[in-house]
C-alpha positions as CSV (number, residue, x, y, z in Angstrom):
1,X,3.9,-28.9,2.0
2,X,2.2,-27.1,-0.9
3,X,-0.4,-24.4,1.0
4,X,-2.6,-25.7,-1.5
5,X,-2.9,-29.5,-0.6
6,X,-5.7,-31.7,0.2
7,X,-5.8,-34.2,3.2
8,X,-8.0,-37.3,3.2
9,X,-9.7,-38.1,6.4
10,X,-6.7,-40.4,7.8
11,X,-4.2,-38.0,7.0
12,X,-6.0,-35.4,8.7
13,X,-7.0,-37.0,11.3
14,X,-3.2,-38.1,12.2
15,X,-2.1,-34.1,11.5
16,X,-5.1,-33.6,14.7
17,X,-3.8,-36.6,16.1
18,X,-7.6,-37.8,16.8
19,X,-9.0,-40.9,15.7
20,X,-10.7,-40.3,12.3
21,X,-14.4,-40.9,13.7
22,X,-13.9,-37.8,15.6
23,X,-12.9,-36.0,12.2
24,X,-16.6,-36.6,11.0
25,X,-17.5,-35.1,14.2
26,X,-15.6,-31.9,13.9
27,X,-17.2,-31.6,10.3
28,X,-20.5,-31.6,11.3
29,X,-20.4,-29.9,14.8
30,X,-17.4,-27.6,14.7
31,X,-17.5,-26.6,10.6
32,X,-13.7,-28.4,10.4
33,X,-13.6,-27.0,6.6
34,X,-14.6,-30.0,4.3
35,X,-15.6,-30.8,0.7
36,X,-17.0,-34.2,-0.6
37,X,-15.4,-35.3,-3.7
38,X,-17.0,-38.5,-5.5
39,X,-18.0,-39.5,-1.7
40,X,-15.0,-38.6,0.0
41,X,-13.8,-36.2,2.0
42,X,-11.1,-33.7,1.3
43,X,-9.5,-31.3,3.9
44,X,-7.7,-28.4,2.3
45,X,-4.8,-28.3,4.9
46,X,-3.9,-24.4,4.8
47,X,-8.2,-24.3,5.4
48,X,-7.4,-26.3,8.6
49,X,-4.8,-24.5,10.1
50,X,-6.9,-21.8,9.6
51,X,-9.6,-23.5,11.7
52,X,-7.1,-25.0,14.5
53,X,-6.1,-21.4,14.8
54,X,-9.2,-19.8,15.3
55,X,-10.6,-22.7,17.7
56,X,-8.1,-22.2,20.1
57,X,-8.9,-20.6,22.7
58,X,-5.9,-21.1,25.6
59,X,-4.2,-18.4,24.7
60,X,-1.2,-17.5,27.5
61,X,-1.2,-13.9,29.0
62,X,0.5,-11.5,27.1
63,X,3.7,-10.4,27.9
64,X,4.1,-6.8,26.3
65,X,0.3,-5.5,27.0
66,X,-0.8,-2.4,25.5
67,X,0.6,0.3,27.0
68,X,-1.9,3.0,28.4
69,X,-2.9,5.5,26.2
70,X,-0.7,8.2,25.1
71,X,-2.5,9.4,22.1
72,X,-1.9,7.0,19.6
73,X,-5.0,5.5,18.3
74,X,-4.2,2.0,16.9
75,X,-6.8,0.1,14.2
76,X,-6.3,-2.8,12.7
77,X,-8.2,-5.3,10.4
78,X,-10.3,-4.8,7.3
79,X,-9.3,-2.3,4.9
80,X,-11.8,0.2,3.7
81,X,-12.2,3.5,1.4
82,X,-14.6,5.0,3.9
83,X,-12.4,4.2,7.1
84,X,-9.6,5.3,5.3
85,X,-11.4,8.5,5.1
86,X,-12.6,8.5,9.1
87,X,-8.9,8.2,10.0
88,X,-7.8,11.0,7.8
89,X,-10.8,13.1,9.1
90,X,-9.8,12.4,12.8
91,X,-6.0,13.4,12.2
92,X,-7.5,16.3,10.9
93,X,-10.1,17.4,13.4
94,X,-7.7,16.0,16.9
95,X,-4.7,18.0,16.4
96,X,-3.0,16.4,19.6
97,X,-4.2,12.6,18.5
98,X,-2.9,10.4,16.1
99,X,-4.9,7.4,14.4
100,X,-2.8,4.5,12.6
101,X,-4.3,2.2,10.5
102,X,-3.1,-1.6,10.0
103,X,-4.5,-3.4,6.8
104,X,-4.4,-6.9,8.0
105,X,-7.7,-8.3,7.4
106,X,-10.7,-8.9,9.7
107,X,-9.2,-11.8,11.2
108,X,-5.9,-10.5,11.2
109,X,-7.2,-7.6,13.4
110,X,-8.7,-9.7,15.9
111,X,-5.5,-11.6,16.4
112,X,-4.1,-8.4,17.0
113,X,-6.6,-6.9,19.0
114,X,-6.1,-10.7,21.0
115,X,-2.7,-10.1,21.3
116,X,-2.8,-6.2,22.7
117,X,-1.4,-4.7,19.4
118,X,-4.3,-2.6,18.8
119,X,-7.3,-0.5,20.7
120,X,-9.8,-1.3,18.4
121,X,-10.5,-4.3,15.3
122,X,-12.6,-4.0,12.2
123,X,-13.8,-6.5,10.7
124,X,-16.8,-7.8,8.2
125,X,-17.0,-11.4,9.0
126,X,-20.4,-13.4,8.0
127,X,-21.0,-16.2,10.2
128,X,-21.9,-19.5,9.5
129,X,-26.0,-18.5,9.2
130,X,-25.2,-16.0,6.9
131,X,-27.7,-13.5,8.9
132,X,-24.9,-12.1,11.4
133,X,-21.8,-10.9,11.7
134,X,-18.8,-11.2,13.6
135,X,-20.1,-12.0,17.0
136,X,-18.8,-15.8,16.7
137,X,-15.5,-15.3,15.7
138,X,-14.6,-12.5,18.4
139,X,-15.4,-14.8,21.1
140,X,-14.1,-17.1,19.9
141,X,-11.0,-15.4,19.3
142,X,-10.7,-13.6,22.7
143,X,-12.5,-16.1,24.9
144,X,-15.6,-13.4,25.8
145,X,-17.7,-11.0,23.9
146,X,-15.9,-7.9,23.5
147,X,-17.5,-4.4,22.7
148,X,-18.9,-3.7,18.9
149,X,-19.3,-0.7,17.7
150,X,-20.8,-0.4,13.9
151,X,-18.9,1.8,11.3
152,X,-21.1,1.2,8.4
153,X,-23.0,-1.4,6.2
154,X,-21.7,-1.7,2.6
155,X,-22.6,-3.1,-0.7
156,X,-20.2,-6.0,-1.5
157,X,-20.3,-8.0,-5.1
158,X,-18.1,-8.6,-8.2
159,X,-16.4,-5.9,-9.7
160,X,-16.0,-6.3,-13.6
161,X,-14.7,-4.2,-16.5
162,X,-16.7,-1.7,-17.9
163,X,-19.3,-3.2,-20.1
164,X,-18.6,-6.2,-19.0
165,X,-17.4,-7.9,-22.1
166,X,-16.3,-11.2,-20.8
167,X,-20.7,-11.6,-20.0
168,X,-20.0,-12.5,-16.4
169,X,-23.7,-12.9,-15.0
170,X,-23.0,-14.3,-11.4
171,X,-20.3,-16.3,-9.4
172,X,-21.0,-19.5,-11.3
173,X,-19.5,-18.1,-14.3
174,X,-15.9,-17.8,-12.6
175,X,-15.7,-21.2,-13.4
176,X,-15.6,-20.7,-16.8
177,X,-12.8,-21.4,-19.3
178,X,-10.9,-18.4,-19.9
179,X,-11.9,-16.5,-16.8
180,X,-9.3,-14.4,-14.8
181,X,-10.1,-13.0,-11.5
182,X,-7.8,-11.7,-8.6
183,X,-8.6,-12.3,-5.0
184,X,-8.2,-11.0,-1.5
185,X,-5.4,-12.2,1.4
186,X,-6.6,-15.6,3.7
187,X,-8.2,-14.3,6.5
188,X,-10.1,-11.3,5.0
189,X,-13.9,-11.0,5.3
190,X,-14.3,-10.8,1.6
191,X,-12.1,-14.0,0.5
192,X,-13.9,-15.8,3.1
193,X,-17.2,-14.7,1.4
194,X,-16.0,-15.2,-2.0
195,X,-14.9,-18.9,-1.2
196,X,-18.4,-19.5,0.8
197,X,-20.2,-18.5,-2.4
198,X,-17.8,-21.0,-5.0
199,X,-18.4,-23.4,-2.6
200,X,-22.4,-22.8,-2.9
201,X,-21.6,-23.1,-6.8
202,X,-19.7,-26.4,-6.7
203,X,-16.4,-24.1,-8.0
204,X,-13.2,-25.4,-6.4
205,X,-11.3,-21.8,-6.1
206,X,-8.0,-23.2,-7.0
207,X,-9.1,-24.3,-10.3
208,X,-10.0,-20.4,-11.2
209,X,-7.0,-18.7,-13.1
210,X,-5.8,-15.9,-10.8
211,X,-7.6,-16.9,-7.6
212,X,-4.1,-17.1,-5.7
213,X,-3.4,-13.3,-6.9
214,X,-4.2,-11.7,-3.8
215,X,-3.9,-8.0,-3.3
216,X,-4.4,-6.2,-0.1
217,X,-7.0,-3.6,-0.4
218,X,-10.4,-3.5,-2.8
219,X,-8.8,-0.5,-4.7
220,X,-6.4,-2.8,-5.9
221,X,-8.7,-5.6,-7.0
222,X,-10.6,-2.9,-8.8
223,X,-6.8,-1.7,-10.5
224,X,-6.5,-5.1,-11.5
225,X,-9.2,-5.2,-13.1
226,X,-9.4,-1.4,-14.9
227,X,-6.1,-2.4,-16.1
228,X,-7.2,-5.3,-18.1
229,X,-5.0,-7.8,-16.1
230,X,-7.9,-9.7,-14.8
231,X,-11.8,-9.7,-15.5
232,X,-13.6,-10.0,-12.5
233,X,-12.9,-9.8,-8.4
234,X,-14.9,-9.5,-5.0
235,X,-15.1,-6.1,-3.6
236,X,-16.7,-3.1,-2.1
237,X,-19.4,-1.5,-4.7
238,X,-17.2,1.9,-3.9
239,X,-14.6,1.1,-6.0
240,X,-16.8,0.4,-8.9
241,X,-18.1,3.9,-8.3
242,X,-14.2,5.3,-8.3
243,X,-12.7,3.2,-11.3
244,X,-16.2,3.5,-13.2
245,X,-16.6,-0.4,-13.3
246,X,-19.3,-2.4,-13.4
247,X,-20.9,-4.1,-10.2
248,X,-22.7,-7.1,-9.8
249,X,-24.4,-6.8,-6.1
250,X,-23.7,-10.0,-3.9
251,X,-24.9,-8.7,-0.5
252,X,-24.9,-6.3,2.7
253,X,-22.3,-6.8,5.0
254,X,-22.4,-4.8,8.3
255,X,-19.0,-3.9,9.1
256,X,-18.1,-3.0,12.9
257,X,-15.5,-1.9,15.3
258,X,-14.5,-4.6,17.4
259,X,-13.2,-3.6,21.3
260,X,-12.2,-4.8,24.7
261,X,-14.1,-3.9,26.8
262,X,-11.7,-2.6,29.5
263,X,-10.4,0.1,26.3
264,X,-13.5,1.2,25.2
265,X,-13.1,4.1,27.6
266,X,-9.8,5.2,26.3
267,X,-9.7,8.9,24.8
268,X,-8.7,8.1,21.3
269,X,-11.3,5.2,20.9
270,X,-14.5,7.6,22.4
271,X,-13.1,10.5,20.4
272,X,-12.4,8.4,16.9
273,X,-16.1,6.8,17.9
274,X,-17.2,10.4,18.4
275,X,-16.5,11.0,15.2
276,X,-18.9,9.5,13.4
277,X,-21.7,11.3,14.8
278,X,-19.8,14.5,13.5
279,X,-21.4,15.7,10.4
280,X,-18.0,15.9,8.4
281,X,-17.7,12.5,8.5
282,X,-21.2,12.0,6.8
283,X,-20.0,14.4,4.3
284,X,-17.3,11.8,3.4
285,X,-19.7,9.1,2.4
286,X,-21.1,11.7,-0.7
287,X,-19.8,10.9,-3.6
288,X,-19.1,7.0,-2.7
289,X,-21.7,4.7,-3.8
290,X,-22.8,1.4,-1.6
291,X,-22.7,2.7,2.0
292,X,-25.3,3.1,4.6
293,X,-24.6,4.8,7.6
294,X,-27.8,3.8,9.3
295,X,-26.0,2.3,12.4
296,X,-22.8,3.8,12.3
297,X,-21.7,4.7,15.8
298,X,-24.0,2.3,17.2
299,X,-23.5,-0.1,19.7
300,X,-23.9,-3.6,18.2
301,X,-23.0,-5.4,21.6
302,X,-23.7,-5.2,24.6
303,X,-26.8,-4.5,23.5
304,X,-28.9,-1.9,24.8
């Protein structure tokens, strides 16, 4: 089936295998993703699995747990210009340490921080309130709270060719005939934003030329973009700053470290968190435009 298609409440009540009153249920009480099209609902399916995934919450014990710590730092989730940065500057500054980076989105770190293939997650996911950030999805991902640890806060909003001659004033001008954008991978903080905010403007996201072009970092979007190849995307204000773009603001986002608790205490995490105390790292943020390093190296939970 096409990743793309659209369930009606039976259908998606049989792919649950619930009876469809309990559909209207998940909708309201659970945020099962929905739309309402001439008064009925619609289910995007790949929207769903998404959801099924991320309320599950059995998951068995691993079998190949992460092995104790040798040295190798391992970081997955959300990709960022500034992080990329921090891991350079700790290579640097811990001769006898090594920090690897995996770009697989903020929910694609948690699964891997879930599934012991990492010592620490990052991730900028809003929640449903729109006032918070990534509390609901780690524990719901890894059946407690874990440890978060913030890296930064940073300006996200639509990036746009210089000038902006297409006269793109706001998301609900996406919609618009003629209007090219490129987007970020399922499961990234940003594409989650960007879809919560076209869903705010009545825009169904598939309808948008270029909204299945995905690329994997916000340098790329911005590429995309300075190249002529699409005229707006969802990024990081930094990259507008970089490619010389112009930048609409959107919001805030606090962006944090995500670990388990019984890691937190390994070298490589206390030394990479160590770090950002370290003036060299505040040095790294000169010269890139929509970060705030207010809270970075603070601990976001437990809090203290």
């Amino acid at each position: 089936m096409k990743d793309d298609i659209l369930l009606n409440t039976r259908e998606v009540a049989k792919f649950l295998d619930i009876n469809e009153k309990m559909v209207y249920s998940l909708v309201s009480d659970k945020g099962l993703p929905a739309t309402k099209v001439t008064g009925k609902w619609l289910f995007p399916r790949q929207l769903v699995e998404k959801w099924l995934e991320n309320e599950t919450i059995n998951y068995p014990k691993e079998k190949y747990p992460l092995p104790p710590y040798h040295g190798l730092l391992i970081i997955c989730g959300s990709n960022d210009i500034l992080l990329d940065k921090a891991v350079s500057l700790y290579n640097t500054k811990q001769s006898d340490q090594v920090a690897v980076f995996g770009n697989m989105g903020s929910m694609g770190g948690i699964r891997a921080l879930r599934n012991n293939l990492c010592h620490m997650a990052s991730s900028h996911l809003m929640q449903k309130d729109e006032q918070d950030y990534n509390f609901e999805y780690a524990a719901e991902a890894l059946g407690q709270m874990p440890a978060m640890v913030n890296f930064c806060h940073r300006e996200q909003g639509l990036l746009l060719a210089k000038g902006n001659p297409r006269g793109i004033n706001g998301i609900a001008d996406l919609g618009a005939s003629g209007i090219t954008i490129v987007n970020r991978p399922q499961g990234t903080g940003t594409r989650l934003l960007l879809d919560a905010e076209l869903q705010k403007a009545g825009i169904n996201g598939n309808k948008i030329e270029g909204y299945t072009v995905e690329c994997q970092r916000h340098l790329d979007v911005g590429l995309e973009i300075l190249s002529g190849r699409a005229d707006a995307g969802l990024g990081i204000r930094a990259v507008a700053g970089l490619l010389d773009l112009d930048f609409i603001p959107l919001r805030w986002e606090r962006f944090d470290f995500i670990i388990r608790k019984d890691r937190f205490f390994d070298q490589g995490v206390q030394l990479f968190l160590g770090i950002l105390r370290n003036p060299d790292f505040e040095k790294t943020v000169k010269g890139l435009s929509g970060y705030d390093l207010i809270d970075s190296g603070e601990i976001v939970f437990p809090q203290q």
